[in-house]
Legacy VTK file of the C-alpha trace (Angstrom):
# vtk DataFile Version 3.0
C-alpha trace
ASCII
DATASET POLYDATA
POINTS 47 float
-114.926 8.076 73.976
-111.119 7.310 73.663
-111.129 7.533 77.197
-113.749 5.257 78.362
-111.772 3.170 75.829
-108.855 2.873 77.963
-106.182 2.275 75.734
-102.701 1.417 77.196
-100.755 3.485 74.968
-100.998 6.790 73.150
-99.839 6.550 69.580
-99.511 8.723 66.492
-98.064 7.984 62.830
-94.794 10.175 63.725
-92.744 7.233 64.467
-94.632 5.059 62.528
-92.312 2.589 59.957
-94.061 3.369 56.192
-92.883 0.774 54.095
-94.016 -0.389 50.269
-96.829 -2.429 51.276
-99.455 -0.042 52.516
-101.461 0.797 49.890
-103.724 4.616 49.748
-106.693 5.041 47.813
-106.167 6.561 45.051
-107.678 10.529 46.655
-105.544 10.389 49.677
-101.693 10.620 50.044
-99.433 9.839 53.165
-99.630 13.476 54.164
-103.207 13.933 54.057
-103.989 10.798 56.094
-101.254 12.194 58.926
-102.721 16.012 58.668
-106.625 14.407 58.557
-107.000 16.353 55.867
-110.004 13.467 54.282
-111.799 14.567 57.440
-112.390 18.214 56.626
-113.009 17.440 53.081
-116.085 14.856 54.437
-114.447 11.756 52.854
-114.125 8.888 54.925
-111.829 5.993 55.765
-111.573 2.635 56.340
-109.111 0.270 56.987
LINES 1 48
47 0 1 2 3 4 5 6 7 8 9 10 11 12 13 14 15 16 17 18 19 20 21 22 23 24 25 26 27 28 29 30 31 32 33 34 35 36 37 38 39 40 41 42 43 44 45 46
């Protein structure tokens, strides 16, 4: 599917600026959103 989606870059969260403003929900951390750790666990996400 990501494919057919033919995005112009590949990106991940490892150079991605954090700053104060980006709010989790309450269950899920920094770490579990970058390890998809809410995925194995079921829980979903939204954004």
């Amino acid at each position: 599917m990501i494919k057919n989606a033919k995005f112009l870059d590949s990106k991940n969260l490892s150079n991605y600026e954090w700053h104060e403003q980006i709010r989790f929900p309450a269950q899920l951390d920094k770490e579990e959103l970058i390890s998809l750790q809410f995925i194995e666990r079921g829980n979903k996400m939204s954004f």
